[in-house]
DRENGU-323007 format. One record per residue (C-alpha): x, y, z; residue number from 1; residue in one letter. Coordinates in nm, 2 decimals, m for minus. Example, Ala and Ser with C-alpha at 12.3 -4.5 7.8 and 13.67 -1.06 7.14 Angstrom:
BEGIN
ATOM 1.23 m0.45 0.78 1 a
ATOM 1.37 m0.11 0.71 2 s
END
This chain:
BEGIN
ATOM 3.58 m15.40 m16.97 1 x
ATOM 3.35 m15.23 m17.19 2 x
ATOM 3.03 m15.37 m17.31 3 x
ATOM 2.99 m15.63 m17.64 4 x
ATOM 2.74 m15.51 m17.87 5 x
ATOM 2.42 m15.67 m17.96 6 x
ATOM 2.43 m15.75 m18.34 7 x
ATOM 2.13 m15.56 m18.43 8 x
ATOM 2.06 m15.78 m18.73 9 x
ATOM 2.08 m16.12 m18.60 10 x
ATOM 1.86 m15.95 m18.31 11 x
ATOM 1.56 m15.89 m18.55 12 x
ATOM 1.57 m16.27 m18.74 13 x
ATOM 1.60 m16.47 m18.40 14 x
ATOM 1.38 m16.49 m18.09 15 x
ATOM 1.42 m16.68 m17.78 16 x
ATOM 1.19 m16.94 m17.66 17 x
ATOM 1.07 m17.03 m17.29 18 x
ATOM 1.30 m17.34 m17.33 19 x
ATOM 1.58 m17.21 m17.43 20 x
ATOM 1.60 m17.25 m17.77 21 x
ATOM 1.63 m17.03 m18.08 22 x
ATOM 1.35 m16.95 m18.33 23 x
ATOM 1.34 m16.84 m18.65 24 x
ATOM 1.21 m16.80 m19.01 25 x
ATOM 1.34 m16.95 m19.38 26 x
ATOM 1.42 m16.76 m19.63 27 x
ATOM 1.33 m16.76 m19.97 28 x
ATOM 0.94 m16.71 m19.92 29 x
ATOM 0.83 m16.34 m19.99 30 x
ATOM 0.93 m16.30 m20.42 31 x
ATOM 0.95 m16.58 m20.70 32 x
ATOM 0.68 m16.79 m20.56 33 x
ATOM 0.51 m16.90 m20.89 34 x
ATOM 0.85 m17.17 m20.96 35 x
ATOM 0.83 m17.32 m20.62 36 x
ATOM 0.64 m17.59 m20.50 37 x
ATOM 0.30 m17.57 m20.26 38 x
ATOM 0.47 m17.79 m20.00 39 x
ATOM 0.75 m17.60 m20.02 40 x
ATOM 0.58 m17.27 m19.98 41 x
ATOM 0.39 m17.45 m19.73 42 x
ATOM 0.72 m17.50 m19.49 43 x
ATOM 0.89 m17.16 m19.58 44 x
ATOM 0.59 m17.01 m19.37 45 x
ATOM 0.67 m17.22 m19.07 46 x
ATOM 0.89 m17.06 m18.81 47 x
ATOM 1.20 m17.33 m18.70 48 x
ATOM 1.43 m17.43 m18.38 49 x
ATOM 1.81 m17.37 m18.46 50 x
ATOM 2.05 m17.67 m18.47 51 x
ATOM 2.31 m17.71 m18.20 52 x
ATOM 2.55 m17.71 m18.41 53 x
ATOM 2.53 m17.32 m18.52 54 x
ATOM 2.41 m17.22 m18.15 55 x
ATOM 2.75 m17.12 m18.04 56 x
ATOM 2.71 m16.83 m18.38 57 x
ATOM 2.40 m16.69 m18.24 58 x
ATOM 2.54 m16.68 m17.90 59 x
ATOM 2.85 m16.45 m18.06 60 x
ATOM 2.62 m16.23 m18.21 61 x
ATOM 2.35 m16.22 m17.92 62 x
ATOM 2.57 m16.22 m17.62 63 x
ATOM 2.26 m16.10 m17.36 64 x
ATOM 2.08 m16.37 m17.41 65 x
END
């Protein structure tokens, strides 16, 4: 059975924590800042924990996790 490969994009936008869990960053924060708000600028720059519910995507597209 040959190997599955490693989406290479979804590789680059999601990193794995010690815990288990999958970070990552918005987006819509590097262009067209000027019409959005400072508290929403303010959380764009954040980095975020995946929901369970689209864990089992990642997992297809990341299978060497």
């Amino acid at each position: 059975m040959p190997k599955i490969k490693t989406n290479r994009a979804a590789a680059k936008r999601f990193k794995k924590t010690g815990s288990g869990k999958v970070k990552y960053s918005k987006s819509f924060g590097s262009h067209i800042l000027a019409k959005k708000s400072r508290k929403r600028k303010r959380d764009l720059r954040q980095s975020h924990i995946l929901d369970d519910a689209n864990m089992k995507n990642i997992k297809r597209l990341l299978p060497y996790w």
